[in-house]
DOLO-664495 format. One record per residue (C-alpha): residue in three letters; x, y, z. Coordinates in steps of 0.25 Angstrom, whole numbers, plus 5000, padded with zeros to 4 digits. Each point is the difference from the previous one (the first is absolute). Last residue first. Example, Ala and Ser with C-alpha at 12.3 -4.5 7.8 and 13.67 -1.06 7.14 Angstrom:
SER505549965029
ALA499449865002
END
This chain:
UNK434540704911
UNK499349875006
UNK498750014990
UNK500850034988
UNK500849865005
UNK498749915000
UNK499650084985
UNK501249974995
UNK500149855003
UNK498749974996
UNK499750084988
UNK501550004994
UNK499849845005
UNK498850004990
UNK500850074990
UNK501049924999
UNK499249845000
UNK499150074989
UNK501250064992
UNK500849885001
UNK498749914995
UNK499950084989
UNK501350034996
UNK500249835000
UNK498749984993
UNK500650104988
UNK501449925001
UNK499349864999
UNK500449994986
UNK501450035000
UNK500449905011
UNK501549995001
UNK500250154996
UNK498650055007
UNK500549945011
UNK501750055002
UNK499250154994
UNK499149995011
UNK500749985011
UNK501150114998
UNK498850104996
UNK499649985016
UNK501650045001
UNK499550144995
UNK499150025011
UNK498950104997
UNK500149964986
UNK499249875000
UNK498950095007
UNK499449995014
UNK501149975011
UNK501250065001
UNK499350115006
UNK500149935012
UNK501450054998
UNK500050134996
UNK498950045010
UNK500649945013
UNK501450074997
UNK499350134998
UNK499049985010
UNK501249995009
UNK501050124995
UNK498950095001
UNK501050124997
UNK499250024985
UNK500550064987
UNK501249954998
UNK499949865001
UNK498949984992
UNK500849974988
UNK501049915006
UNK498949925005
UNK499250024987
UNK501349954993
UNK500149885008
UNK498549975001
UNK499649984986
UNK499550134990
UNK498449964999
UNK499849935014
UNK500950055007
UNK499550154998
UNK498849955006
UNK500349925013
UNK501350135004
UNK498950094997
UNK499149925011
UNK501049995009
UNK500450164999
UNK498650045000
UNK499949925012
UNK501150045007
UNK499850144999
UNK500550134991
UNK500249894987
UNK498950074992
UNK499750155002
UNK501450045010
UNK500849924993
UNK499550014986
UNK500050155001
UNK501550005004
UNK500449934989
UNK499350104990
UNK500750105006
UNK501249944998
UNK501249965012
UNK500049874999
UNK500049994984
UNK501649984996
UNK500249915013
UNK498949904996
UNK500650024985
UNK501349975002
UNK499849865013
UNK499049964988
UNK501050004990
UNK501149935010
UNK498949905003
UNK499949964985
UNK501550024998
UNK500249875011
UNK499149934995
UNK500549994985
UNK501349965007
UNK499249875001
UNK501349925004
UNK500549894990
UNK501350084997
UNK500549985013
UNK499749855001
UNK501149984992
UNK501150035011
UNK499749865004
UNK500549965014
UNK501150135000
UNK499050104995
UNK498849975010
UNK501050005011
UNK500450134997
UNK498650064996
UNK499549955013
UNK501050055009
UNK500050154991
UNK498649985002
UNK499949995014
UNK501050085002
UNK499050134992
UNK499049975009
UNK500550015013
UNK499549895009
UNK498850005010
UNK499250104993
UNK499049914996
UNK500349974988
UNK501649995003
UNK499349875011
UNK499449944985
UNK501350024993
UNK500749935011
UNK499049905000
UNK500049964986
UNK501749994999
UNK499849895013
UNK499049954991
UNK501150024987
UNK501249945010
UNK499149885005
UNK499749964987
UNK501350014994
UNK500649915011
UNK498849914999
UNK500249944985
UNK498550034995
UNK499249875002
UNK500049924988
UNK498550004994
UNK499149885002
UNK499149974989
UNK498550015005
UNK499349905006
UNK498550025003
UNK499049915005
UNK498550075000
UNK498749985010
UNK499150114997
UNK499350135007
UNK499250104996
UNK500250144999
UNK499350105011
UNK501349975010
UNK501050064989
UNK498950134999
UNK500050025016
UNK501449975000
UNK500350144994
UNK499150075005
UNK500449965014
UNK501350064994
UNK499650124995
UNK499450035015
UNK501249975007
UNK500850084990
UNK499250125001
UNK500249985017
UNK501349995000
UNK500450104988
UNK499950125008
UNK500949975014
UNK500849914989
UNK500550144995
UNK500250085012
UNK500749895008
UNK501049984988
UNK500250165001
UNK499350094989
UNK500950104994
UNK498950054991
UNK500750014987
UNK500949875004
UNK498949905003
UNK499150074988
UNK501149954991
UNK500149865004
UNK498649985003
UNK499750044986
UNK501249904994
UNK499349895006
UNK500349905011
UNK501350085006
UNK499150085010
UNK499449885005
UNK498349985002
UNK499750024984
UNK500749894995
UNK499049905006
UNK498950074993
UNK500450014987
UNK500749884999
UNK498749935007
UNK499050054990
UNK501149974989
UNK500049845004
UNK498450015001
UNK500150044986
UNK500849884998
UNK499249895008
UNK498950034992
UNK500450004987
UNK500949865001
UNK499249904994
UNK500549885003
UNK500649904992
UNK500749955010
UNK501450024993
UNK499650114992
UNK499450075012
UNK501149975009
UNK500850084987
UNK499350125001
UNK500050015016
UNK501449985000
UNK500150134987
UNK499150075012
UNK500950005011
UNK501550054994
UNK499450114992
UNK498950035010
UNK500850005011
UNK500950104994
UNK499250084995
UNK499550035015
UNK501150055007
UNK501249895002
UNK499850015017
UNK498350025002
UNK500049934987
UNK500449875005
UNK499050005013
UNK498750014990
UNK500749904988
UNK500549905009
UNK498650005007
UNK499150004989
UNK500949894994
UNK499849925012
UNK498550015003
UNK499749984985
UNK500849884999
UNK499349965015
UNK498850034995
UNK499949904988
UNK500549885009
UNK501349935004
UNK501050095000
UNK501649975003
UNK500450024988
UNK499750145000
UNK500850025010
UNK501349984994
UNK499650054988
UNK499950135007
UNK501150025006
UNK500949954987
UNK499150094993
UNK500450115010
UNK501549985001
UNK500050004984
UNK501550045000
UNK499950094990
UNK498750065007
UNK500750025015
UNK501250084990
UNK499050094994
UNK499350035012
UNK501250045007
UNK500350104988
UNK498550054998
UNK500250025017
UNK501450104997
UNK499350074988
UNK498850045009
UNK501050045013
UNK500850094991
UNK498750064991
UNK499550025015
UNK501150065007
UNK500250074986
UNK498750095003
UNK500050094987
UNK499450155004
UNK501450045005
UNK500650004986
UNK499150124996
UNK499050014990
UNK499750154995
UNK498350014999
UNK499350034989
UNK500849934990
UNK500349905010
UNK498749955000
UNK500049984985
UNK501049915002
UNK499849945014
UNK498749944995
UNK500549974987
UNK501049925006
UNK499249945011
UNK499049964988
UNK500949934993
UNK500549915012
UNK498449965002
UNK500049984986
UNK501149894999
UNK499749904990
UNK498950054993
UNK500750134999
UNK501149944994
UNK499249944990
UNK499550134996
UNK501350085001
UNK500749884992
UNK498850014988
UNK500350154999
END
């Protein structure tokens, strides 16, 4: 019983796709079509190219590199927002924080800064920044493929919510006062350029098969080749976990499509864009937004809102993002005492942008 629980802990979004598509199925017979293996295929094959481009610490050599070069307080902040914002539109959103935030940590050490700021604005602009690609978050990956939205399609909707995050973004790094600060960090070696341009070449590929450029399942079988023949290790190190989360979800999406109760919910609560939106903000906030995406999927064709709602939705409550609980836990475990000021201060600088930056794109549904 003790294993159950602590494997809930570890993975209860994963257990909830199971039970969802468990007792779902008992209603309603699963069929093999409901699983979409483009994007389990396309999903593994990123986690794959993502895992190799972290091994060989491309992006804390990157950012080391620039680091270095800065010469007052907001220039750090400047340049670890950016890394962190225009990364996770590319490795997803963990991944930015995992790499980012630990750099932020240990700059703190060595200045003896206090970091608290600087990393929750670091999760602001993970969230944000990953939410204008298709590949930056596991949401836009799976509502990209339900809806077949086009590249055009997709940027034509998140244009005008990413501007507007992002002026919020360098509204609250410009409100922070300035300081003159020297900082040298140790150099990392620079990844060995072969490997580095086959793994970004590898990224891009993945990326165009995302968009419906490439087939999918080459793009993995490529990836997963290469991948095997550098360091057939990484292999094992992928977050199959995922992957069984999404194909739950797929089971139980397609097990209650075609429910009375479903259809009520369609035509009641997500039969316009704003009712859609503003579910899409709610349900965010108390189950995170990849599974409300997946979720919410099936009951509404307002493909935009949808996608808007999910993702601003990733504002508001630690849970309404799951990489925000990334952040955290990286604070709270090198400054336990100044965990509860970090929650709060998260949740003021969150929820004021859910008010702003929900509110402006409500306004242009």
């Amino acid at each position: 019983m003790q294993k159950i629980k602590n494997y809930w802990r570890r993975e209860p979004v994963l257990c909830i796709a199971v039970i969802l598509a468990a007792v779902s199925s008992l209603y309603s017979r699963p069929q093999l079509a409901y699983i979409d293996f483009d994007v389990l295929a396309i999903l593994l094959s990123l986690m794959l190219v993502v895992a190799e481009l972290k091994e060989i610490r491309f992006l804390d050599w990157l950012a080391v590199e620039l680091l270095n070069k800065c010469r007052s307080k907001r220039q750090l902040e400047l340049v670890l927002l950016a890394v962190t914002y225009v990364s996770s539109m590319f490795v997803t959103n963990d991944v930015a924080l995992l790499t980012f935030v630990p750099l932020a940590l240990v700059i703190g050490k060595t200045l003896k800064m206090d970091m608290e700021r600087i990393i929750i604005l670091q999760t602001l602009a993970a969230n944000l920044g990953s939410m204008l690609t298709p590949p930056g978050n596991p949401q836009n990956l799976f509502l990209y493929a339900h809806y077949a939205y086009t590249a055009g399609s997709f940027f034509s909707v998140m244009a005008v919510p990413g501007i507007i995050s992002l002026a919020y973004l360098l509204l609250l790094l410009f409100h922070g006062k300035d300081s003159v600060l020297k900082l040298e960090l140790p150099k990392l070696q620079q990844p060995p350029k072969g490997i580095l341009l086959l793994f970004l070449g590898l990224l891009l590929l993945n990326i165009g098969a995302v968009l419906h450029w490439f087939d999918k399942l080459w793009a993995l079988l490529l990836t997963a080749g290469v991948v095997a023949l550098c360091d057939w290790r990484r292999l094992r190190e992928v977050d199959y976990s995922l992957l069984v989360t999404f194909a739950g979800f797929f089971v139980f999406i397609g097990n209650i499509s075609h429910s009375p109760a479903v259809s009520y919910l369609q035509q009641s609560l997500m039969g316009s864009a704003a009712g859609t939106y503003l579910t899409g903000l709610l349900v965010s906030q108390f189950l995170s937004n990849v599974p409300a995406a997946m979720l919410l999927a099936g009951l509404t064709k307002e493909a935009d809102a949808l996608l808007l709602g999910v993702n601003i939705g990733g504002l508001g409550t630690m849970i309404a993002s799951m990489a925000s609980v990334i952040s955290y836990k990286l604070y709270a475990a090198e400054h336990p005492s100044q965990a509860g000021k970090y929650v709060r201060t998260f949740l003021y600088y969150n929820f004021l942008g859910l008010l702003l930056i929900g509110g402006a794109v409500y306004f242009l549904l």
